[in-house]
N, C-alpha and C positions, 0 to 999 in steps of 0.2 A: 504493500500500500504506500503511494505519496503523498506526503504531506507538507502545504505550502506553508511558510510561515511568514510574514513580513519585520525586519531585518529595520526594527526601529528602538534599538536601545543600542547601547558603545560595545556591551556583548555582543549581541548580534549581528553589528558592524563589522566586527572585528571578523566572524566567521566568514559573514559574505567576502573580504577583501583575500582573505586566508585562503579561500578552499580554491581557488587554482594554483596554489603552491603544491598541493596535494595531486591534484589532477592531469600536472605535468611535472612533477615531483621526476621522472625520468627523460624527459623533453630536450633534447640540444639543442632547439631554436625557438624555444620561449623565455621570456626573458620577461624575471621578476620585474613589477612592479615597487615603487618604496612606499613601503604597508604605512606609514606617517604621511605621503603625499595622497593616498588613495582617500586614507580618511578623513584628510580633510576635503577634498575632492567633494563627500559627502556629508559635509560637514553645512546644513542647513545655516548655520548661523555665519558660517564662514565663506562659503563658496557662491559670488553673487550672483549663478547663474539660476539659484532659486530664486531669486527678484522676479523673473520673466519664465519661469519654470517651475512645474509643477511633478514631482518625482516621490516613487515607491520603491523599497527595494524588497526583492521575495527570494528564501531561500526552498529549497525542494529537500524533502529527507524522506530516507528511505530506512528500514530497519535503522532508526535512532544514529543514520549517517548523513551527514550532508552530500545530497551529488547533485545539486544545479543550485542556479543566480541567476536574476535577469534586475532588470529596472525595468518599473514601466517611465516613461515620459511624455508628459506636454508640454511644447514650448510654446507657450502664449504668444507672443511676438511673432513666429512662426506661422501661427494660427490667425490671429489679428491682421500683422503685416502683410504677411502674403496670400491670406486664403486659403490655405491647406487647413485643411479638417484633416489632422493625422498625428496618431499617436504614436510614439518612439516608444524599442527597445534597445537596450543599449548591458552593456558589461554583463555580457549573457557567457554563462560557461556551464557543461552538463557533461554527467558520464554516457557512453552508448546508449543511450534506453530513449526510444521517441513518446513514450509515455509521459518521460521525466521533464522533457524537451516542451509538448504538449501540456501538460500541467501547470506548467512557468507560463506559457502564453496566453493561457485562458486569462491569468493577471492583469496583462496588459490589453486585452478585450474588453475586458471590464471596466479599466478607467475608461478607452475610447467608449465605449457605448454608455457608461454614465456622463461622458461630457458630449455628445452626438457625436465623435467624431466618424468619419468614412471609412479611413484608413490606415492599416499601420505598416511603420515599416523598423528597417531595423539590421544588423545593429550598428548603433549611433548614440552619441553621446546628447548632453544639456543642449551644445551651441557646436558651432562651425570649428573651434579651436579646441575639441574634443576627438578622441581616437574614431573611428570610424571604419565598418565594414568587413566582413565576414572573408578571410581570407580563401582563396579558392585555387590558388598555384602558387609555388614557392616556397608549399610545406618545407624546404628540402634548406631554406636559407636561414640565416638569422635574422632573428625579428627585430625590431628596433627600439627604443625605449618610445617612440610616437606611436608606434604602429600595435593593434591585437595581432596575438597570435590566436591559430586554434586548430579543433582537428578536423582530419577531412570531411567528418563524417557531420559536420554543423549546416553545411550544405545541402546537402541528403535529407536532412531532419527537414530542413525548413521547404524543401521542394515536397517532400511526404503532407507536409501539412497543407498544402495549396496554397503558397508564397512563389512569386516571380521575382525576377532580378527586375531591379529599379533603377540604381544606378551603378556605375563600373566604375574602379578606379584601378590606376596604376603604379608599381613603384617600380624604379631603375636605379643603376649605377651606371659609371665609368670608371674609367682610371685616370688617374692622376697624373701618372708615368708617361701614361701615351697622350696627354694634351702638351703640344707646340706653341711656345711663348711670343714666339716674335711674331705670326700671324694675328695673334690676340692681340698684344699691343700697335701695331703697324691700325687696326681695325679701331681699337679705343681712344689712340689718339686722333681718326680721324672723323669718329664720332663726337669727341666731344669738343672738338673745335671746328666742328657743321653745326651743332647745335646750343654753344656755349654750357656743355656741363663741367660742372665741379662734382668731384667724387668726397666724401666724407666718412674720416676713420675716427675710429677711439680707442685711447689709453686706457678706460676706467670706467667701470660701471656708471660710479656718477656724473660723466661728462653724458653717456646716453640716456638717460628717464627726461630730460626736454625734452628728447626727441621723439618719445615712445608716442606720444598721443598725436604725435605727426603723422606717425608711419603706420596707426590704425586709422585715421582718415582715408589715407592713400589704398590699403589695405579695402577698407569697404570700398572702394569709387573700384578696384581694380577687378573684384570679384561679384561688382553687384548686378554685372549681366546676366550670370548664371539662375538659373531657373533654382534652386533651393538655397540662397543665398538669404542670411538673415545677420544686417549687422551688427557688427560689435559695441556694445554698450560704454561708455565712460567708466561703471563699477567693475566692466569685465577689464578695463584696461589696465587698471588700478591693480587689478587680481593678480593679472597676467605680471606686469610690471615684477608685483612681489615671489610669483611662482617660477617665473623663468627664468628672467633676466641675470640673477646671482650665478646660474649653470651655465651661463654662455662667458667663452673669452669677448674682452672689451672689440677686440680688434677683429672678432671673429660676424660684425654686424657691420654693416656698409649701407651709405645714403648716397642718394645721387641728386643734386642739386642745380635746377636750371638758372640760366642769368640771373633772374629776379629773385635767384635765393629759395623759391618753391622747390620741396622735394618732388621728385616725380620718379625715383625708385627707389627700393629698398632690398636690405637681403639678409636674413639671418639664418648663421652655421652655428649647429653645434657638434660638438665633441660625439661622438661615437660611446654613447654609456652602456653601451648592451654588453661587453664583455665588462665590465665589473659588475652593472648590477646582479647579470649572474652569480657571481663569485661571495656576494654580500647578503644574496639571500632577501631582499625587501628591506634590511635592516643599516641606518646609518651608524647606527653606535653599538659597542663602542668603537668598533676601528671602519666599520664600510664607508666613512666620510672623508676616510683619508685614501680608498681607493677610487672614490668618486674624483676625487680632488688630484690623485695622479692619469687619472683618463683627460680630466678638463685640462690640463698642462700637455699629456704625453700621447693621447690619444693617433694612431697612423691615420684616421679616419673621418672623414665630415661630413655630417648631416647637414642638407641643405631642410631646414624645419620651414622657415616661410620666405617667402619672395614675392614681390608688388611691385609693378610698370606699370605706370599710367597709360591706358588705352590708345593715348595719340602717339605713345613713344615705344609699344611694342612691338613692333617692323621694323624701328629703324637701332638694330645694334646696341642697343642700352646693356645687353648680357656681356657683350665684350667690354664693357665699362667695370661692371661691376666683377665681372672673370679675373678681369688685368686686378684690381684691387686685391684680388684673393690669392691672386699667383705667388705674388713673393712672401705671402705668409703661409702658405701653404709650404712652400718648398724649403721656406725655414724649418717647418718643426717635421718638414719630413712626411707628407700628407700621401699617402698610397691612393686611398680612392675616397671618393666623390660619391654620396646617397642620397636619392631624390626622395623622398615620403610622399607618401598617398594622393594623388591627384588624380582630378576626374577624369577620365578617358575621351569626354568630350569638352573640356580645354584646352584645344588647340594652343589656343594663345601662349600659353603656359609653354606648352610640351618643344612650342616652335623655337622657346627660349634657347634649349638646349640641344638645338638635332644635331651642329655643328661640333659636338663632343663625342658623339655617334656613342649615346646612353643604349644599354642592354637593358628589357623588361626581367627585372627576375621575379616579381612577383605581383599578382591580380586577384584584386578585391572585389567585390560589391556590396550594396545594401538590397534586402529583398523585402518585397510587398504585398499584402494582401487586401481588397475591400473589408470591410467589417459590416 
């Protein structure tokens, strides 16, 4: 017999955040979570994406064991702003059992049909700056600290249940080794002296937080053609500011600045965490902060986390701007390869960024849907 329970006291928190420790407890390419960032994550009083979001979390037990999670979610804003009538799942993890699978989903039926909504889909986080989508190729890779992992077989469950793929997304690499300096530069110098850009670096976290509510402007104007696009609020920036920005090197975030001093791009890299947070187990203390802290220094590896070109400057070469910016710090610390996280399959715009680096898919996501 299953039994749902909902996951609303710091015990039961703790469980939900916990049991896919357990459930990939032998996994080479899943990569803990830090069980202190997860729970705040869900930390109602703390995470302001409950301002404009409405969230449950359910645990599934079986014989007096924990074997699933899901959230249900509705993003008000979502729903107001854009007219979807549609309920989210999101930080969904289950053992084999389409029972188990099916019993967590009934949950999130229930908030949608108590609030009318049409549709659900899933899985998906609060907002846009949240993990996103059921992975479906590249079991075989390592996962990211941005990206879920899961098993093959979460796919299968959701197509069993009569859910369709909604939206696709992609992630890639390159190498580092095989991109050619002088073609990038010979290109960014003659972009930005067609266009009067200035490029912008930082020494220090505190020389960048002016800039941060800059480059979530540019951020919503860059992504807000896309058809599920919902933007980013002043309290999420704030949030973001205090959850992110301490993980990223100073000089690992780049602005591009036209004549008049407007940003009109931006780009942030992080450090490669996936091989330590393995090693730490979800735990910073007492010593996993200090191998968080040698990845953010020593990491071979970078995460391109987000990126924003202003619509009138994504044709013309803004990549090679911001490319040339990253080269010589890259080749300082020694930078092997280059990692794109989750992007839609139909962002061109995006994808055109980078064909010139001739990126490999190594692995493919989506979110899947059902009418209610």
């Amino acid at each position: 017999m299953i039994t749902i329970v909902e996951a609303n006291n710091k015990k039961l928190l703790k469980e939900y955040v916990t049991f896919p420790f357990k459930l990939y407890k032998d996994n080479n390419y899943w990569v803990p979570p830090l069980i202190s960032d997860e729970l705040a994550t869900f930390n109602k009083d703390e995470n302001p994406a409950f301002k404009s979001a409405e969230a449950y979390f359910y645990l599934a037990y079986k014989n007096n064991e924990v074997v699933g999670r899901i959230s249900a979610i509705i993003n008000w804003d979502e729903v107001n702003q854009l007219g979807k009538k549609k309920v989210r799942f999101g930080w969904f993890d289950a053992i084999d059992d389409i029972e188990v699978t099916k019993a967590l989903l009934e949950k999130v039926y229930d908030l949608g049909k108590k609030h009318n909504m049409e549709q659900v889909e899933g899985p998906m986080g609060f907002t846009n700056l949240d993990k996103v989508g059921c992975l479906t190729e590249g079991f075989d890779q390592l996962s990211t600290a941005i990206g879920w992992y899961n098993h093959p077989y979460y796919a299968s469950h959701f197509e069993q249940l009569g859910f369709q793929v909604e939206k696709k997304y992609i992630e890639s690499e390159f190498s580092f080794d095989g991109v050619t300096h002088e073609p990038i530069k010979k290109a960014a110098d003659l972009i930005k002296a067609r266009y009067g850009l200035k490029p912008i670096g930082f020494k220090s976290t505190k020389e960048i937080v002016p800039y941060v509510d800059r480059m979530f402007e540019l951020f919503n104007e860059t992504y807000s053609k896309l058809q599920s696009f919902v933007a980013v609020s002043k309290t999420q920036i704030d949030y973001f500011k205090k959850k992110y920005i301490p993980f990223v090197n100073p000089e690992y975030i780049k602005f591009i600045e036209d004549k008049d001093g407007n940003i009109i791009a931006f780009a942030i890299v992080m450090p490669n965490y996936a091989q330590a947070q393995q090693q730490i187990k979800g735990k910073l203390f007492p010593f996993g902060f200090l191998k968080m802290l040698n990845a953010k220094k020593n990491s071979k590896e970078a995460v391109f986390y987000l990126i924003g070109v202003l619509p009138e400057y994504q044709s013309k070469g803004v990549t090679a701007v911001i490319f040339e910016e990253y080269y010589r710090i890259f080749e300082q610390k020694g930078i092997k390869k280059c990692i794109r996280t989750p992007e839609l399959e139909e962002n061109n715009a995006i994808h055109n960024l980078w064909k010139n680096f001739n990126p490999i898919i190594t692995k493919r996501r989506c979110t899947f849907s059902k009418p209610l």
